[in-house]
KOLBA-100553 format. One line per field, with one value per residue (C-alpha): residue number from 1; x, y, z. Coordinates in pm, 1 decimal, always signed. Example, Ala and Ser with C-alpha at 12.3 -4.5 7.8 and 13.67 -1.06 7.14 Angstrom:
BEGIN
k: c(1, 2)
xx: c(+1230.0, +1367.0)
yy: c(-450.0, -106.0)
zz: c(+780.0, +714.0)
This chain:
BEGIN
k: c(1, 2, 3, 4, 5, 6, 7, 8, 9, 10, 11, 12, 13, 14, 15, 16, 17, 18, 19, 20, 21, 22, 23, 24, 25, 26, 27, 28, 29, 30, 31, 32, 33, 34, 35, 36, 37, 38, 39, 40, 41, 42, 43, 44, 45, 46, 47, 48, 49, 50, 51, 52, 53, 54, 55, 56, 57, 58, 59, 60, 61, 62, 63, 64, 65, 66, 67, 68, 69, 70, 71, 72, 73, 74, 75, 76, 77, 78, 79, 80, 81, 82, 83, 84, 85, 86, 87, 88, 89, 90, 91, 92, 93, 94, 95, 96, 97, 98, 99, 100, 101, 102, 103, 104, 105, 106, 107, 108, 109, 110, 111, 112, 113, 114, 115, 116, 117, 118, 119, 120, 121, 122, 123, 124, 125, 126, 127, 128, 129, 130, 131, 132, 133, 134, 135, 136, 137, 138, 139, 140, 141, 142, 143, 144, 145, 146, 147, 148, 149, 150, 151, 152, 153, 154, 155, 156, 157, 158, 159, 160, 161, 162, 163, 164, 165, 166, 167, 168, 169, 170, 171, 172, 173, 174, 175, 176, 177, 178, 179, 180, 181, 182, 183, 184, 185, 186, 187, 188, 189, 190, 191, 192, 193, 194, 195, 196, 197, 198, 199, 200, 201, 202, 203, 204, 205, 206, 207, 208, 209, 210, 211, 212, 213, 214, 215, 216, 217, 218, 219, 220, 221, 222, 223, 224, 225, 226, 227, 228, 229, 230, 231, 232, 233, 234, 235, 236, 237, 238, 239, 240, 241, 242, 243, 244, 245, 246, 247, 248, 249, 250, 251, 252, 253, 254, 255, 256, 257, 258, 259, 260, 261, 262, 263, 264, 265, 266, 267, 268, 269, 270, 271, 272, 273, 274, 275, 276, 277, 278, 279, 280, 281, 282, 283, 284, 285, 286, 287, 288, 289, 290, 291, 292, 293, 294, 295, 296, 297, 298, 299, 300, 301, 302, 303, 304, 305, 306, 307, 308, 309, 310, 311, 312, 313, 314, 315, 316, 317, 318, 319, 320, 321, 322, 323, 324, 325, 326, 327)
xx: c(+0.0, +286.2, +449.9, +90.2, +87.1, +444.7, +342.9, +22.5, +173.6, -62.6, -55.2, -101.0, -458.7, -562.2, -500.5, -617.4, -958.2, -977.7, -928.4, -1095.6, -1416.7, -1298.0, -1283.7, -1691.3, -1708.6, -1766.9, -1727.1, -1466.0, -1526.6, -1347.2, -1076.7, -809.6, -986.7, -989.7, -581.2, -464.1, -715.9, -570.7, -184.5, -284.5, -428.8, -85.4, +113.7, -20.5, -176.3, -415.6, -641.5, -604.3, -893.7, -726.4, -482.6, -739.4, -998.4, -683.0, -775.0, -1170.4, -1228.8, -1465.3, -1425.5, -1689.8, -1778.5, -2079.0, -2069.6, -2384.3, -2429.7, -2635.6, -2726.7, -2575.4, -2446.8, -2635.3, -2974.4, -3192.4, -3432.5, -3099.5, -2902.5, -3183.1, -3176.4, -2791.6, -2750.8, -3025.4, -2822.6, -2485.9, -2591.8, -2759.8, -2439.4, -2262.5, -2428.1, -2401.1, -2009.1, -2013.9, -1851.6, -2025.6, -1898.5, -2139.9, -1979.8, -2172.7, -2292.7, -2443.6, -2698.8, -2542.7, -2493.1, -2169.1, -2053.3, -2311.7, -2099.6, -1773.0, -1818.4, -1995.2, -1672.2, -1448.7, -1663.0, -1676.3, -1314.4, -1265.6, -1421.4, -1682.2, -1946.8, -2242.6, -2392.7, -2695.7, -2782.4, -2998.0, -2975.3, -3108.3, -3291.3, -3664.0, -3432.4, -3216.3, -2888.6, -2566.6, -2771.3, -2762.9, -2339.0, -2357.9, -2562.0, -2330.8, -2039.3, -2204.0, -2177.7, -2472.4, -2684.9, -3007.2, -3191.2, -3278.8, -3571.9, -3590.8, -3700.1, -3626.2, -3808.8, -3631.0, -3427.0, -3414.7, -3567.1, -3658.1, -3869.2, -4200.0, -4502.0, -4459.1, -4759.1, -5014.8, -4864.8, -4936.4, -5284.5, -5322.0, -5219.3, -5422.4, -5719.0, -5673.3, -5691.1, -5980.8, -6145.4, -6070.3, -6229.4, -5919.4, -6050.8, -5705.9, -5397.6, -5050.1, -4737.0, -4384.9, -4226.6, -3854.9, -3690.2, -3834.6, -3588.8, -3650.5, -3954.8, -3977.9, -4127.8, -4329.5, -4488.2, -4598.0, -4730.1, -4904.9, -5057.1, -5221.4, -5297.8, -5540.6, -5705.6, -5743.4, -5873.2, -6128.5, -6303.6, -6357.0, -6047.1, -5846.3, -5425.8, -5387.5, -4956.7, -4931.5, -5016.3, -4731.5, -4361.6, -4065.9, -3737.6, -3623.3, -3561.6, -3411.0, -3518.1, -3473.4, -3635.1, -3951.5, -3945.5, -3898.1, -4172.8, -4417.3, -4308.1, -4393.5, -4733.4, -4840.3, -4783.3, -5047.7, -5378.4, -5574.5, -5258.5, -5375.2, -5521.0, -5351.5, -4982.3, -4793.3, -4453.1, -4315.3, -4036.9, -4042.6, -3708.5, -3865.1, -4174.7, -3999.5, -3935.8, -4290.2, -4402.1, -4112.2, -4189.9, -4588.4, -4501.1, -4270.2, -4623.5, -4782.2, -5014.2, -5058.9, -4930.3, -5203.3, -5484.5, -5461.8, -5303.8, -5245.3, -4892.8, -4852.3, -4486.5, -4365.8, -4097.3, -4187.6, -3834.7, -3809.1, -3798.0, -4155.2, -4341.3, -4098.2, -4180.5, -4353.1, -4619.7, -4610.6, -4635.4, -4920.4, -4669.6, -4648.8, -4478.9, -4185.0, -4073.1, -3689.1, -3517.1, -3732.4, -3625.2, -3280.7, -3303.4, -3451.5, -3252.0, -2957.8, -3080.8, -3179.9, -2829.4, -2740.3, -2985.4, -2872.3, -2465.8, -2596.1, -2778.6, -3153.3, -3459.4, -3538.4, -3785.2, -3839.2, -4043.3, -4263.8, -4362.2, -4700.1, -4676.3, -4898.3, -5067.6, -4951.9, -5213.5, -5083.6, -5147.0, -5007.7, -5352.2, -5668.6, -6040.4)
yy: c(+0.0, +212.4, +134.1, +236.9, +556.6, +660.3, +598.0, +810.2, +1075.7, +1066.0, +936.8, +599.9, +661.8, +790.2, +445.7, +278.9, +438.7, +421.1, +79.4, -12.0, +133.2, -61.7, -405.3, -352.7, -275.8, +59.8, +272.2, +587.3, +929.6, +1158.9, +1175.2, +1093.6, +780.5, +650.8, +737.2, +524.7, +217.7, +232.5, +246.8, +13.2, -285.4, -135.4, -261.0, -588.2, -505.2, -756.3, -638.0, -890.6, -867.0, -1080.5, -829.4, -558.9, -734.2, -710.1, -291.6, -290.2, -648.4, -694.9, -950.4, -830.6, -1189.8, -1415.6, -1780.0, -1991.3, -2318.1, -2613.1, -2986.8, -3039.5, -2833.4, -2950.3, -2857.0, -2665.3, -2538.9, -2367.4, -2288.5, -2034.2, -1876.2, -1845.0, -1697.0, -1408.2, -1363.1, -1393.5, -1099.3, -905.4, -895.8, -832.4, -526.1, -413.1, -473.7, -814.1, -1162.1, -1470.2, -1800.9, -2159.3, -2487.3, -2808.8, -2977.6, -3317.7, -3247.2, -3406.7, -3232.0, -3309.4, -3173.2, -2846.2, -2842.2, -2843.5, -2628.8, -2363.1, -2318.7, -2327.9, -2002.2, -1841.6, -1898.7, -1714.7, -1431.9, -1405.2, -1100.0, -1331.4, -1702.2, -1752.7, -2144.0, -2350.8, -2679.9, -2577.7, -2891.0, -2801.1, -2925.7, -2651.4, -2873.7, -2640.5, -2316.6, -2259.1, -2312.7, -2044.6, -1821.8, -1820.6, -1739.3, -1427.2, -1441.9, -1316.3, -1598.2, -1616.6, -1931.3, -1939.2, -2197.3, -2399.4, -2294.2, -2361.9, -2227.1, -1944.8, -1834.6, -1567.4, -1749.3, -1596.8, -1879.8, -1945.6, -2083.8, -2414.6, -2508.3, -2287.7, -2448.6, -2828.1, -2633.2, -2540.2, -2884.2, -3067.3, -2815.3, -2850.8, -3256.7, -3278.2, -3071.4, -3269.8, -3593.6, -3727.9, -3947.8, -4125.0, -3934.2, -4014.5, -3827.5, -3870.3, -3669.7, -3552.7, -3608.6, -3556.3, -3295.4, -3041.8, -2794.8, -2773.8, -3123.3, -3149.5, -2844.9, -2905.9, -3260.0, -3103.1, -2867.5, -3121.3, -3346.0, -3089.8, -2940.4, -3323.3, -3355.9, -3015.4, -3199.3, -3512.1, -3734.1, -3868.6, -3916.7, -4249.6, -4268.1, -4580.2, -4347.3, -4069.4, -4202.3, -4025.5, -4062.4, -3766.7, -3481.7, -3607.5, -3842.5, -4154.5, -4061.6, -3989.9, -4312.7, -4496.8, -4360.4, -4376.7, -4746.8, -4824.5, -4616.8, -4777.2, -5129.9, -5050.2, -5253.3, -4923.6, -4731.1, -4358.8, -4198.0, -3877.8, -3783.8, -3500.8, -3486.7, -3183.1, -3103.3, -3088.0, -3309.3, -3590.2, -3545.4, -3602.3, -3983.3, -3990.4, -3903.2, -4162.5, -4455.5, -4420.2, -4417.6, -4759.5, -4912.1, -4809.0, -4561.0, -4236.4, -3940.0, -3693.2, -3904.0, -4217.0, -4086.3, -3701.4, -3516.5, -3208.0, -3095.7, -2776.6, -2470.6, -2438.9, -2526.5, -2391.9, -2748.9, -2823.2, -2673.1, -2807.3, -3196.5, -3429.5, -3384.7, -3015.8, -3058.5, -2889.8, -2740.5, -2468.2, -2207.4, -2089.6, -1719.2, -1904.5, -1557.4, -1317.3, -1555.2, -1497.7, -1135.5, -1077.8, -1302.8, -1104.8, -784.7, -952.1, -1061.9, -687.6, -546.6, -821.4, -681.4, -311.9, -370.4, -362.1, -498.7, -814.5, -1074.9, -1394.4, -1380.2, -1592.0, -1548.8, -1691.3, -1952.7, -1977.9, -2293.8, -2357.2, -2581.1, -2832.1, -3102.9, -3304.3, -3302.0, -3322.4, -3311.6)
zz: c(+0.0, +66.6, -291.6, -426.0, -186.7, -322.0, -670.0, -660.3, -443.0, -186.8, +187.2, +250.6, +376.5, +115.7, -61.6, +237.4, +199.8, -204.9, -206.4, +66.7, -160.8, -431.0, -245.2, -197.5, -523.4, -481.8, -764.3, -747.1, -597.3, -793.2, -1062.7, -830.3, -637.3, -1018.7, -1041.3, -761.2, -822.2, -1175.8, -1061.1, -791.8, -1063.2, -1266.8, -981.5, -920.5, -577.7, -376.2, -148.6, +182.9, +362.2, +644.4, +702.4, +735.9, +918.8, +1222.1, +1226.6, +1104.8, +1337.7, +1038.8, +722.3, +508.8, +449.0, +493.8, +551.6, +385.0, +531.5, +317.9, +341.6, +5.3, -274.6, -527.6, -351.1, -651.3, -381.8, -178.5, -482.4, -609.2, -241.4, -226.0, -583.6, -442.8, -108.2, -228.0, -505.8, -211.5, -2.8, -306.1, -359.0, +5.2, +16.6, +132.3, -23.9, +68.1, +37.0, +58.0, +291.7, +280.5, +557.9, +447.9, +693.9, +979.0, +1287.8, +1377.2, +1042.7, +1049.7, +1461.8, +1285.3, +991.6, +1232.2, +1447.4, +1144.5, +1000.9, +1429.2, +1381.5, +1090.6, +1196.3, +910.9, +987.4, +996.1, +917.8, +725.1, +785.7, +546.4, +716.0, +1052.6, +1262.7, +1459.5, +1755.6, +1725.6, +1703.4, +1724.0, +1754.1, +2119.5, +2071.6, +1793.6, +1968.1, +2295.4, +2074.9, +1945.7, +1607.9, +1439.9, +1224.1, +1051.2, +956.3, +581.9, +436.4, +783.8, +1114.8, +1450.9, +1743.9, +1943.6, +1611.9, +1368.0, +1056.3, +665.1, +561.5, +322.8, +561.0, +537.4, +659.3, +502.7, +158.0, +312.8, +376.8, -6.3, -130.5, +80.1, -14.8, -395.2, -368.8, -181.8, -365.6, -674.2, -518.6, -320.0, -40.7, -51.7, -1.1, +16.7, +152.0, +46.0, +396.8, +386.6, +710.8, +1076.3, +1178.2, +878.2, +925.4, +571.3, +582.9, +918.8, +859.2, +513.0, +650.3, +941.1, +706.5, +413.4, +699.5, +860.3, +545.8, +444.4, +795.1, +777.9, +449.9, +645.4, +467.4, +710.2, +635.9, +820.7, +920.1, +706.7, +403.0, +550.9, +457.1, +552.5, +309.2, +216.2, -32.1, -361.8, -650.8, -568.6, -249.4, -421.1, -591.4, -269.7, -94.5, -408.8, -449.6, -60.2, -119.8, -399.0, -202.3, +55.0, +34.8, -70.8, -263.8, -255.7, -583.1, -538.8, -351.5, -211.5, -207.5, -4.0, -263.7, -665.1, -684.3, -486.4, -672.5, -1009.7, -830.7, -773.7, -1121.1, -1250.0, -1019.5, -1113.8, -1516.8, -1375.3, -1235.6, -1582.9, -1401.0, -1593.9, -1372.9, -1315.8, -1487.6, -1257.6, -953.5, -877.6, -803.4, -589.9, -511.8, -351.6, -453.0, -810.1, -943.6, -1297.4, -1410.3, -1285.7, -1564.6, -1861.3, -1695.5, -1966.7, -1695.2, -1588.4, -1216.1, -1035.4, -711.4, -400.7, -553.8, -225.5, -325.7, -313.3, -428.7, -200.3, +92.6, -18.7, -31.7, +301.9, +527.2, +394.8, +519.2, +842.6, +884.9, +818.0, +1054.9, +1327.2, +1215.7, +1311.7, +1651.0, +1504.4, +1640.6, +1369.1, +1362.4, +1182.8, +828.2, +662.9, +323.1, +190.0, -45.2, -403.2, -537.0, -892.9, -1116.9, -1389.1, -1568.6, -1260.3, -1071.4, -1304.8, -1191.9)
């Protein structure tokens, strides 16, 4: 900074402070802001954040923790946060947790450690698994897509869009309904169960457990619980599935059976993925405002970074018809 300094002619401050600006991306105040950012990229010169995090005590970063990276439903939400922070001077950076909680423990005190700003965490258990840790060590933290009770959450409501689905089927004649649940420690899927099990429940059709199975969040998870469904005595004539990937098993396992998806048995997913509507059967889903969620829970970080009173947010989910679920 000093070489830069000596080159512009201009104290080293003065460089300190231009690029500074230009490490958020800033653009240049005058003239001679322009001058040294210019000799500075002539030069070779690196901003290192590390170095000035020492003076500031702040990184200007963002750690994103997710159950997997190739999550669609998580990718769409990082891609809006990590072009929020971007715009508000911040770099954010995504570490994958497998969803186990002695992984989500580890990666947690690796980001505490180095000393990012704040934690937005996408694979947060209803238990509240690690929280309580994070919480005592101060760093601030907001839970994006899943809640847990106690904690700072930007989230769509789950269960109202459980409450739509299980509306919509019903009303089409449904009197058997199946569910293919994610896992028992992600809102996302008890309260989208808890919510098509009580509208289901309001019109007088009663979700027995037996017809509720719990595997999980991807493809072939679909496809396992549709196969175990369709085994019952009574296999249902319509099924939810509380995300679009594991509905895309569902849809694949019925065409398996021979059983027309959408004629002979009904498909509801949830998030609206872009892929849903481009399926060989466009699937009727809940659409989850994915990018709005990521938005938001990056300014609640922000507010949380600046001392501001914040609470959690839930956004209302839409029902989205296709050929998926036909009277």
């Amino acid at each position: 900074m000093r070489t830069v300094a000596a080159a512009s002619g201009v104290h080293v401050s003065t460089v300190s402070r231009s690029l500074r600006r230009a490490s958020l991306g800033k653009p240049p105040l005058n003239d001679n802001d322009a001058r040294i950012r210019r000799l500075a990229d002539e030069l070779n010169y690196v901003f290192n954040p590390n170095a000035a995090s020492l003076t500031t005590k702040r990184t200007n970063t963002f750690g994103v923790l997710v159950p997997s990276l190739t999550d669609t439903t998580l990718a769409a939400i990082y891609d809006s946060a990590e072009l929020t922070a971007h715009r508000r001077g911040y770099d954010a950076f995504v570490v994958n947790t497998h969803d186990d909680p002695a992984e989500q423990g580890r990666r947690l005190r690796l980001l505490a450690g180095r000393l990012v700003d704040g934690i937005i965490i996408g694979d947060a258990r209803v238990d509240g698994t690690n929280l309580r840790e994070l919480e005592r060590s101060g760093t601030p933290f907001v839970l994006a897509l899943r809640r847990s009770d106690g904690f700072l959450s930007v989230t769509g409501d789950d269960y109202r869009g459980g409450y739509l689905a299980g509306q919509h089927l019903v009303s089409l004649g449904h009197s058997v309904i199946g569910v293919v649940a994610g896992r028992p420690w992600a809102s996302t899927s008890t309260d989208r169960v808890a919510g098509v099990v009580a509208a289901a429940m309001e019109s007088g059709v009663e979700i027995r457990p037996e017809y509720v199975v719990e595997e999980g969040f991807e493809v072939d998870s679909g496809k396992r619980g549709a196969g175990r469904l369709l085994s019952l005595p009574t296999p249902p004539t319509a099924i939810f599935a509380v995300n679009d990937i594991s509905a895309i098993g569902v849809l694949g396992e019925l065409r398996a059976h021979g059983i027309r998806p959408g004629r002979d048995v009904a498909v509801v997913g949830y998030n609206d993925l872009p892929m849903s509507s481009a399926l060989t059967v466009p699937l009727t889903t809940l659409h989850n405002p994915l990018h709005q969620i990521g938005r938001i829970v990056v300014q609640k970080l922000l507010d949380l970074i600046e001392g501001k009173s914040v609470e959690s947010t839930r956004l209302p989910p839409r029902l989205i018809v296709r050929e998926s679920t036909i009277p």
